[in-house]
N, C-alpha and C positions, 0 to 999 in steps of 0.2 A: 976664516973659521968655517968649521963644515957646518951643514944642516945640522940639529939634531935631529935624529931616526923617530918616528911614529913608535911609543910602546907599542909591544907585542899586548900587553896588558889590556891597552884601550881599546883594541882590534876585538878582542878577544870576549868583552864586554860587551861592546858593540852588536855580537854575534849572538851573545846569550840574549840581549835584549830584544834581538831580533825574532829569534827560536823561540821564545816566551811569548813575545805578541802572537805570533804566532799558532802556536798552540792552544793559546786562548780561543783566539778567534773560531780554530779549527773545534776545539774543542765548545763552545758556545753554538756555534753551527750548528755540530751533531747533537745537542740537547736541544735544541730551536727544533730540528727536523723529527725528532722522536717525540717531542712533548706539545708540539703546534695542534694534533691533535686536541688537546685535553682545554686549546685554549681559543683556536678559530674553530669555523665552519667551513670546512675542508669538501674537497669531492668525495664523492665514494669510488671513484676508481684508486685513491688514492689509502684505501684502505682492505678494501678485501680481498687478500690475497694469503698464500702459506708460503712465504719463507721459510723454508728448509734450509738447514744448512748445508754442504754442498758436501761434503763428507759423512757427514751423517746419513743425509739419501743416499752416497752413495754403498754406502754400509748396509743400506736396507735394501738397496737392492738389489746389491749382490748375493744375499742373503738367503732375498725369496727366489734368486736364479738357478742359487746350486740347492733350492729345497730338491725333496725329490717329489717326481712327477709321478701321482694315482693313477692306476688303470682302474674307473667305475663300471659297473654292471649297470648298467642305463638303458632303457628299453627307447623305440623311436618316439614313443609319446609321451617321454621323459620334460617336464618345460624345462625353455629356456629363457632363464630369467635375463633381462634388461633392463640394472635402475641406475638411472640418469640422477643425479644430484646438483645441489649448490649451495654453498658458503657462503656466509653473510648477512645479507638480508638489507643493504643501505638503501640499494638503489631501487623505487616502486616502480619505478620507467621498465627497467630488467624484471621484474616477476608482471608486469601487466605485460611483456612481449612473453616470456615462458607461458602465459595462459592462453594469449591468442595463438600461442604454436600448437597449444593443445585442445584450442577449440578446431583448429586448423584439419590436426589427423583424426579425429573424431568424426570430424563430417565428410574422410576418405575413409572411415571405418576402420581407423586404425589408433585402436585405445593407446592412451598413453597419460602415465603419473609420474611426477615429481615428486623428490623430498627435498626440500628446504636445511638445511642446519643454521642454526640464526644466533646472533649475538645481541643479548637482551640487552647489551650498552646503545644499539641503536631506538630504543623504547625510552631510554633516558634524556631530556634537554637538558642542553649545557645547567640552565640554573635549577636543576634536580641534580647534577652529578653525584653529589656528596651521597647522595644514598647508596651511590655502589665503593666498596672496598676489598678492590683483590687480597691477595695474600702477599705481605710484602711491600704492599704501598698505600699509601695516605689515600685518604677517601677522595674522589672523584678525579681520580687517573685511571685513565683505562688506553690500551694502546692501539686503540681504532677510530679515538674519539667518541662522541657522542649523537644523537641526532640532531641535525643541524635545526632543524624549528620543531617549536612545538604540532603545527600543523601538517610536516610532513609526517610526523606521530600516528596523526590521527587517520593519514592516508593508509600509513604501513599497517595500521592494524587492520580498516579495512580492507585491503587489496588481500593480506593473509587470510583472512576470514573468509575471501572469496576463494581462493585456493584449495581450501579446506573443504568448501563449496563441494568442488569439484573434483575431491576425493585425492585429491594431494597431500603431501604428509609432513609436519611440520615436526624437524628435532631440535638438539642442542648443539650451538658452538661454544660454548662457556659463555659470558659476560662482555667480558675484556679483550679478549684473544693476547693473555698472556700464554708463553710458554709454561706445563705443568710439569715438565721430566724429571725436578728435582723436588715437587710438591709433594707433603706428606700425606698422609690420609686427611687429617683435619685442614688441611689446605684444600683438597680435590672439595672435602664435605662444604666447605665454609663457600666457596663458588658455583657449586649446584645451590647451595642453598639460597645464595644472591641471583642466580639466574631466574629462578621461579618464583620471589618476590620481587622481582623488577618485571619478571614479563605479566606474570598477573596481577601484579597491583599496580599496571599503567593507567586505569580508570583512572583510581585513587589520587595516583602520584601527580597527574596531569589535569585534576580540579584546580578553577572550575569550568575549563572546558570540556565536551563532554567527548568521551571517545567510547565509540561500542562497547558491547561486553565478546569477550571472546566467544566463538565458537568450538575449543578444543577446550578440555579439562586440563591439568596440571597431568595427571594421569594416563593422559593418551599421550606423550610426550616421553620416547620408548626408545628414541636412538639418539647416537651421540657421533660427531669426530669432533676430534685435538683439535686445537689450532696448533699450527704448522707441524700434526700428526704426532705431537709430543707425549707421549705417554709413560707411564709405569705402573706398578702391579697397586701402589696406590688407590690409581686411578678406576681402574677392574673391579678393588673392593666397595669402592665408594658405588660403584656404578650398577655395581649388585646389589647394595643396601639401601637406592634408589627405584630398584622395579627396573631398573631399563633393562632392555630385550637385548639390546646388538652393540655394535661400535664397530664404527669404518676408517679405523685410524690408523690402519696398518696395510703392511705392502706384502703381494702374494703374489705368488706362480699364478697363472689367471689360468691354467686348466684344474687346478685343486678347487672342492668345495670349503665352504667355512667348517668352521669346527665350534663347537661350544667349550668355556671353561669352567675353573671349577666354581663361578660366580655366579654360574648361570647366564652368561653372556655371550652369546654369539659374536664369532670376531669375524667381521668380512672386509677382507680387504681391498683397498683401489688394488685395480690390475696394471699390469707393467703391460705395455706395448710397445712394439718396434717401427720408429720412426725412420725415414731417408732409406737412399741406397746405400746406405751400410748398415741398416738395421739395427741402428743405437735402442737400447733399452730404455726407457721414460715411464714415470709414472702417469698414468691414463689421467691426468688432471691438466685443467689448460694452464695455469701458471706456470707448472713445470714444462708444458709444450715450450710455453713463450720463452721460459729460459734456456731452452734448450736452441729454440728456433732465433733468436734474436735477441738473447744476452738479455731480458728481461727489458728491456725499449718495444715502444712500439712504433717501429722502424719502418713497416711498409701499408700500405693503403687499398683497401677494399677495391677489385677488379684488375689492379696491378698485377706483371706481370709473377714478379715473387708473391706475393699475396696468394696468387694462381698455386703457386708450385710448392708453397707451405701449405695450405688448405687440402692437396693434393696428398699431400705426404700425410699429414693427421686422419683423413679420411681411408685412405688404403692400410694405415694402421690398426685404426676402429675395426675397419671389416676385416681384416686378417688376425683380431683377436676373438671379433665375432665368431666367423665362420671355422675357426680353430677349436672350439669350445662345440658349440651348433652341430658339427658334423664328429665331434667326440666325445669330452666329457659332461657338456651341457653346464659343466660350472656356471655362476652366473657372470654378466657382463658388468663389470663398476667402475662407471666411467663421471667425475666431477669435475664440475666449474665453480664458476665464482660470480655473484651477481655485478660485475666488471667486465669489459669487451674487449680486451688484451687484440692490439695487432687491428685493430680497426673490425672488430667480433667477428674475428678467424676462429675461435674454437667452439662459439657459437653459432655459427653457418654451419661448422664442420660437424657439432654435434646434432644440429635438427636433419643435416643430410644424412648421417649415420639415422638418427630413427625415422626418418621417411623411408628408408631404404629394408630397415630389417623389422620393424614394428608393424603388427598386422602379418606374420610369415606363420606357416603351421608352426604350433607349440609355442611359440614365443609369447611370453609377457613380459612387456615393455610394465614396471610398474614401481612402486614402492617397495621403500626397507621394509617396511612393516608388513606390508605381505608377501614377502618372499619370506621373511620371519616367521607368515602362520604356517605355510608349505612347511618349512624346514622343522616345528614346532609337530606338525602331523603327521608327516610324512618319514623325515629327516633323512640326510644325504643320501645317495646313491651308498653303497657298499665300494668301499675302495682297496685295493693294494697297490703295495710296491710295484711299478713295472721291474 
C-alpha cells in the first residue's frame, strides 16, 4: 500500500503560521525600536537626527536647483553672513565642545556664534513625561524620548545659560520631533504652546530640586526649524502669530538671499553643496552628509584613511559654497549639525575647519540667526534679478 502524500493543506498552514510568527515578531521589533525611546534611557546619538525621507529631499532639492539664479547689486563691503547651527540639544558634552571651540576662535580673534534649535522633550524626565502631549498621541510619547536623569536637566540648563552667556542664540525644534506636514493650524498652535511651557516651566516641573532660572525670556526665542524640515503653510501661520522672526526649514539655491512672507517670516534656507568627484548635490547638513557618505552607519574612524577622504570632500564642499557666494552674491552661508558625532565627528572637525578657515576674513560674520535677521530687518537683501 503506498504512503499517504503530506496534505497540501497542512503545508500550507504550516507556512501561514510561519509568516505570522513572523510578522509579529517583525512587527513588535519595529514598535520596540520606535517607542524604546519613550520607555529607557537611550543615548543621544541615538536621537538627534532629521530623517528625511529620501524622495521627498530629493524633491526639494531638485527644486531649489532648477530655482532661478539672482544677479544682486552688492557692493565689496556687502557682509557675508556665516551661521553655523545645531539640532537637538541632548548631549551637554557636545554644546560644552561647541563653546570651547568658540572660546578657541575668539582668542585667534576670530568672533564666532552658534544657534542652538532645541527640543524642550529633553527638559522633561521620564517620570514628568505625561506633561507633554503632541498632536495625535497619548501624553508622554515623544519620538526622541526624554532626558535621561533628572540631573543631566539640570546641567542642560546650565551649560544653555552659559551659551547665551556668550552670545549664542537659542531657538525651537518643537517638543517631540514629531513630523508636522500634515498638522493643522491648531496642531502647529497646541506644540509651540507645549514647547514654552515645558522649557520655562522646568524650574517648576523639576521641584524640588532646584534648577537655575533661565537667562533667555520666552520672547527672545525668534527662530525655528522642523524636525526632519517638515513643514506647511500651517505652520508659517502659527509661527507668525508667535512673534518668531525666521525659519530654516527649507532647501535653497545657496547663491539666493532669503526672502520674507506674507507672516512676517523670514525663510532661510539650509544651502545645498556639492559633495565628491561627481559633485552630487547634498543638503549642507551632517546627517545628510552621513547618508550620503556611508548609508547612515558610522562605518569609518577618526585619522583613517577614508575618514581622511570624506572629511576632505565635506570641507572642499564648504569652501566651494563659501567662496561661490564670498566672491558673488554674498547670500549667506547655512550650514547645520546635530548635537551627535556621526562617522566618529567628521562633520564636526569638518565644520570647526570650515570656520577656522573663513571666520575672521574681511566682511564676514560668522554669527547668529538672529543677527543676520536684524541686518536683513535694517537693511534688507541686496537688490536682485533674473540672470
Amino acid at each position: 500500500m503506498a504512503k499517504p502524500r503530506k496534505s497540501n493543506f497542512s503545508i500550507t498552514l504550516r507556512q501561514v503560521v510561519y509568516a505570522t510568527a513572523l510578522s509579529v515578531a517583525i512587527f513588535l521589533l519595529l514598535f520596540f525600536v520606535r517607542n524604546a525611546g519613550n520607555r529607557l534611557s537611550l543615548r543621544s546619538d541615538m536621537f538627534d537626527y532629521e530623517h528625511i525621507d529620501p524622495s521627498v529631499l530629493s524633491a526639494a532639492v531638485s527644486a531649489a536647483l532648477s530655482t532661478p539664479a539672482l544677479e544682486y547689486a552688492v557692493a565689496s563691503d556687502t557682509p557675508q553672513y556665516v551661521v553655523l547651527s545645531f539640532d537637538g540639544g541632548k548631549s551637554s558634552d557636545m554644546l560644552d565642545e561647541t563653546l570651547a571651540f568658540q572660546k578657541e576662535m575668539a582668542g585667534k580673534n576670530k568672533l564666532l556664534y552658534f544657534t542652538y534649535f532645541i527640543n524642550a522633550a529633553y527638559f522633561l524626565s521620564n517620570h514628568k513625561k505625561a506633561l507633554y502631549q503632541a498632536p495625535y498621541h497619548k501624553p508622554g510619547v515623544s519620538n526622541i524620548g526624554f532626558s535621561d536623569s533628572v540631573p543631566d536637566i539640570t546641567r542642560r540648563v546650565r551649560t544653555f545659560n552659559e551659551a547665551v552667556k556668550r552670545g549664542n542664540e537659542v531657538g525651537s525644534h518643537t517638543v517631540g520631533h514629531f513630523v508636522g506636514t500634515s498638522w493643522t493650524y491648531q496642531d502647529w498652535k497646541q506644540e509651540f504652546n507645549s514647547f514654552f511651557a515645558i522649557l520655562f516651566g522646568v524650574q517648576q516641573n523639576m521641584l524640588p530640586l532646584a534648577v537655575e532660572p533661565w537667562l533667555i525670556a520666552p520672547k527672545q526665542i525668534k527662530g525655528f526649524r522642523a524636525p526632519t524640515l517638515g513643514v506647511n503653510e500651517n505652520m508659517y501661520q502659527v509661527l507668525g502669530d508667535f512673534s518668531f522672526r525666521y525659519d530654516s526649514s527649507g532647501i535653497g539655491p545657496a547663491g539666493n538671499w532669503p526672502v520674507k512672507d506674507a507672516y512676517g517670516i523670514w525663510r532661510i534656507p539650509l544651502g545645498i553643496i556639492h559633495v565628491g568627484p561627481h559633485k552630487n548635490p547634498v543638503l549642507a547638513m551632517d546627517y545628510n552628509l552621513w547618508v550620503y557618505q556611508s548609508k547612515a552607519r558610522n562605518t569609518v574612524k577618526k585619522g583613517t584613511a577614508l575618514w581622511l577622504r570624506y572629511f576632505g570632500e565635506v570641507l572642499k564642499a564648504y569652501r566651494n559654497y563659501f567662496y561661490g557666494n564670498y566672491n558673488g552674491s554674498r547670500a549667506p552661508i547655512v550650514i547645520g549639525n546635530h548635537f551627535t558625532k556621526y562617522n566618529d565627528g567628521l562633520y564636526w572637525e569638518a565644520m570647526k575647519a570650515f570656520a577656522e578657515e573663513v571666520c575672521g576674513k574681511p566682511y564676514v560674520r560668522c554669527t547668529t540667526f538672529s543677527k543676520f535677521v536684524d541686518y536683513l530687518d535694517t537693511k534688507g537683501p541686496p537688490l536682485g534679478r533674473y540672470r
